[in-house]
C-alpha positions in Angstrom: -35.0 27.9 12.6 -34.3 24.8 14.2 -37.4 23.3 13.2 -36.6 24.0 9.3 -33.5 22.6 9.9 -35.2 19.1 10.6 -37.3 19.1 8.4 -34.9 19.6 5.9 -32.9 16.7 7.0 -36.2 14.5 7.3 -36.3 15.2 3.7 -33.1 14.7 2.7 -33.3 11.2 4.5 -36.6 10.6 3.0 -35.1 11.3 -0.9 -31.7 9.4 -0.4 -30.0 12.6 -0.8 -27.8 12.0 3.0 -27.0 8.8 4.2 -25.1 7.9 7.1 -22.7 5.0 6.9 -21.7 2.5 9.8 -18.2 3.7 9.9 -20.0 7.4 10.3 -22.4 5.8 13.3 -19.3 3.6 14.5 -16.3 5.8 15.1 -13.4 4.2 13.3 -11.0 4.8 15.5 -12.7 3.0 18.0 -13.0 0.0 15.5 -9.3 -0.3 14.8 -8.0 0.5 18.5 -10.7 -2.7 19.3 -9.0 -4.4 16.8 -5.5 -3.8 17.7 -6.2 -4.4 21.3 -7.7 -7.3 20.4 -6.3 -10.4 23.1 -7.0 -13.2 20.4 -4.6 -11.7 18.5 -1.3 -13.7 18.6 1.6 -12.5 20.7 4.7 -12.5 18.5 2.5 -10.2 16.7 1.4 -7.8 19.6 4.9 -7.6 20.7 5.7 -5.5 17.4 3.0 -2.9 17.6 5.3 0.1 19.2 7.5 -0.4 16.4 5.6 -0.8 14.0 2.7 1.8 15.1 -0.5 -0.7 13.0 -3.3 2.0 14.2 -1.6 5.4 12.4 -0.9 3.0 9.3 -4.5 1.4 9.1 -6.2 5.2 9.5 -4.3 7.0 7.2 -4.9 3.8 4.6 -8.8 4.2 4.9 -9.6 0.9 5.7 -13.6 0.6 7.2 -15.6 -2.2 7.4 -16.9 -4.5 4.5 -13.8 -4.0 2.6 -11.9 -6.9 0.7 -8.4 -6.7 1.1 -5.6 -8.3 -0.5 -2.2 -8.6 2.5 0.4 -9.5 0.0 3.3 -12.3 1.5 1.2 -12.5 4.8 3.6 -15.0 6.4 3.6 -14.2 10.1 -0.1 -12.9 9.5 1.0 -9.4 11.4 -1.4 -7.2 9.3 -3.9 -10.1 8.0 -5.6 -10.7 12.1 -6.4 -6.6 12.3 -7.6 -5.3 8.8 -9.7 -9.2 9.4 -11.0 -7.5 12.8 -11.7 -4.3 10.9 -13.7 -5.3 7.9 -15.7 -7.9 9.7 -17.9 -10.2 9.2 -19.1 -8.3 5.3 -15.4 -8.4 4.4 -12.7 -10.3 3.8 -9.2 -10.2 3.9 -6.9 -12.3 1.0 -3.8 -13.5 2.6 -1.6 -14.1 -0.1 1.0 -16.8 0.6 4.0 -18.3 -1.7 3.0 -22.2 -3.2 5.4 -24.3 -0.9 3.0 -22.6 2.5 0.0 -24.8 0.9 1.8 -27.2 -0.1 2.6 -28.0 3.7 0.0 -29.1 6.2 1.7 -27.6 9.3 2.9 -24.1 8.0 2.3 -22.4 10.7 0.6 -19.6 9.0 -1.6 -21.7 7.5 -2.8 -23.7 10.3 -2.7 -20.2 12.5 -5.5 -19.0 10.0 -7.0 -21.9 10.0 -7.3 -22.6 13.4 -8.5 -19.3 14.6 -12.0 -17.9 15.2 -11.0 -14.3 14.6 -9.9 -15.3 11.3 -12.6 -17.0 9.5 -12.8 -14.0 7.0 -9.6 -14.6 6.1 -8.8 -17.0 2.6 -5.6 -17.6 2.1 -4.3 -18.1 -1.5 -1.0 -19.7 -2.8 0.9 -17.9 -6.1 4.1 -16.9 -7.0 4.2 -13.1 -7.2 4.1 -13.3 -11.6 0.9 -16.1 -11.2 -1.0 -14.0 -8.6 -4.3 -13.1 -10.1 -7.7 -11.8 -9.2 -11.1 -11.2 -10.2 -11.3 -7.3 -11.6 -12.5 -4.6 -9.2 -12.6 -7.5 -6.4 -10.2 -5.6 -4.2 -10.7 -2.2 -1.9 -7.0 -2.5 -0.9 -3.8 -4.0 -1.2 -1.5 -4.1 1.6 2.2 -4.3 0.4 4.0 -4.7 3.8 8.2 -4.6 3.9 7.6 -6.5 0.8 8.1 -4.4 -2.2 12.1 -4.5 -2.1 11.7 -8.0 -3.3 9.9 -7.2 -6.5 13.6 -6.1 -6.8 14.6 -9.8 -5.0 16.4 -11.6 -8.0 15.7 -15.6 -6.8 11.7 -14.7 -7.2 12.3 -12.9 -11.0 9.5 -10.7 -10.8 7.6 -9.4 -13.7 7.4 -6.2 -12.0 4.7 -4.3 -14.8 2.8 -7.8 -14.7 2.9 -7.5 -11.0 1.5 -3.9 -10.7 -0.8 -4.3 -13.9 -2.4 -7.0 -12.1 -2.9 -5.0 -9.0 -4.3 -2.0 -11.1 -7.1 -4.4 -12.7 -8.3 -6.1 -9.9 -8.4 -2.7 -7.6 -11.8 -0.7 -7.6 -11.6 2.4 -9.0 -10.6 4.3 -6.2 -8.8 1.8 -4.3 -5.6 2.1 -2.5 -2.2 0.4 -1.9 -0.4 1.0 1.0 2.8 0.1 0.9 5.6 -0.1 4.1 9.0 -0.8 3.3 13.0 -0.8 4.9 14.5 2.8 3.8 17.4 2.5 1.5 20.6 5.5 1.3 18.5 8.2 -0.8 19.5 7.4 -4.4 20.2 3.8 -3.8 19.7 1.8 -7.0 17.0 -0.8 -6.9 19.6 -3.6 -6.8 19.8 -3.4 -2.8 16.2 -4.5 -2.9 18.4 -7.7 -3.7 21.4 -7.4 -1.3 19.9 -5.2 1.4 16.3 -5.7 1.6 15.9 -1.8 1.3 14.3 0.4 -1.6 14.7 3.7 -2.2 11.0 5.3 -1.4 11.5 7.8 -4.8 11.9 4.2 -7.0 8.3 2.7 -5.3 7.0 6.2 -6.2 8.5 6.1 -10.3 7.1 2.7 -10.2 3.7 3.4 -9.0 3.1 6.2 -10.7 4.4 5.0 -14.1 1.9 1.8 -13.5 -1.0 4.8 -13.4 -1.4 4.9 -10.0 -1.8 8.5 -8.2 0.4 9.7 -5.2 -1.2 10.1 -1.8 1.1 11.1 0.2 3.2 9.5 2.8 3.7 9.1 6.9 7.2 9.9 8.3 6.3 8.1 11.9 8.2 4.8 11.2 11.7 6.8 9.8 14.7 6.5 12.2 17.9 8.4 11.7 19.6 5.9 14.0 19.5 2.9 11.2 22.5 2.3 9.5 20.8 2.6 5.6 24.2 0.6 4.5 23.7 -2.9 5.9 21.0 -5.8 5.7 17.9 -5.4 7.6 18.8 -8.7 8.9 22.1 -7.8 10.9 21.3 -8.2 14.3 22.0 -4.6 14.6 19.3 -3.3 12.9 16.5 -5.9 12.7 13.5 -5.1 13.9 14.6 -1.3 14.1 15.0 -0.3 10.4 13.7 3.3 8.9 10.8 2.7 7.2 8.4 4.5 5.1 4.7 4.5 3.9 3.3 5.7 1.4 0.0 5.7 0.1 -1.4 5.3 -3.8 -4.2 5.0 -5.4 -6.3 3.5 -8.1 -7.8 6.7 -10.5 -11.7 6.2 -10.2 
């Protein structure tokens, strides 16, 4: 019994009919806890892992290696250095940064990317959010990290259906978009994505949906019933400590 067994797996093999992937032969957990854990990482960024839990996010997004991702508004580079670590050398992460960041020599994002070994798969690009464009079907992923609200952020004026048109073009079929944002007061209108720097999880869902993007489903581990939902995610109070969700979308194939 056995024997038939291998032989029909020898054939199978020998046909093309079952192949076995990297991230099958490399378990990916093991891949992103090496890349989490990894000491070239910088330390203001280490510092936030408990609260911000990067492993559970990263798995339950599907990133492997050899994917190109886009990190949208990666100032501070938190999620850019692991999904880099992840997709290795065959992929790439875009690290998408506002104009005035290139426009400056020592922006220290910048000259962190640039200046850092474990980064050299990662190119950063400068746009404003309604001039951000790229190649279609170039992207596996797009990470939208306590960022969304300020599609809602009235000094940048975002053409929000440009914004998510432009994401839905240059995503391969099947790709996702993880996005991780400040809870608002269930309900809230999108207008404290202007004052608070919170959104409503149901608007990001209306939105993405209405774009043409399918509903995932979502991770509760970054909610806290502690956070006052009625202030700024800035007061001293709360920063750093918000209720957050993440939720998960993606591209129809």
């Amino acid at each position: 019994m056995k024997s038939n067994i291998l032989k029909l797996l020898v054939a199978f093999l020998a046909f093309g009919l079952l192949t076995f992937s990297p991230v099958q032969a490399q378990n990916i957990d093991d891949i992103i806890r090496a890349a989490v854990d990894n000491p070239a990482r910088a330390e203001r960024n280490r510092s936030r892992d408990e609260l911000r839990k990067p492993m559970d996010v990263i798995k339950f997004m599907g990133v492997e290696p050899g994917m190109t991702i886009l990190d949208m508004y990666a100032d501070g580079s938190y999620y850019t250095e692991i999904l880099a670590d992840i997709v290795g050398d065959d992929g790439r992460v875009i690290a998408h940064l506002f104009p005035q960041a290139g426009m400056n020599p020592d922006n220290p994002t910048t000259t962190y990317i640039r200046t850092s070994a474990h980064l050299k798969n990662v190119v950063p690009i400068f746009a404003d959010i309604n001039d951000l464009d790229l190649a279609e079907d170039s992207i596996d992923q797009v990470f939208i990290i306590q960022f969304y609200h300020d599609f809602y952020y009235k000094p940048l004026n975002v053409n929000l259906d440009r914004i998510l048109s432009v994401y839905k073009k240059m995503l391969k079929p099947g790709g996702i978009v993880a996005i991780v944002d400040h809870e608002a007061i269930k309900g809230a209108p999108s207008s404290v994505g202007d004052t608070l720097h919170r959104i409503d999880p149901e608007i990001v869902i209306n939105d993405m949906t209405n774009a043409g993007f399918s509903y995932e489903g979502k991770l509760d581990i970054l909610l806290n019933d502690t956070d006052d939902k009625s202030i700024s995610v800035f007061d001293e109070s709360v920063r750093g400590k918000t209720s957050r969700f993440i939720l998960k979308f993606r591209n129809p194939e």
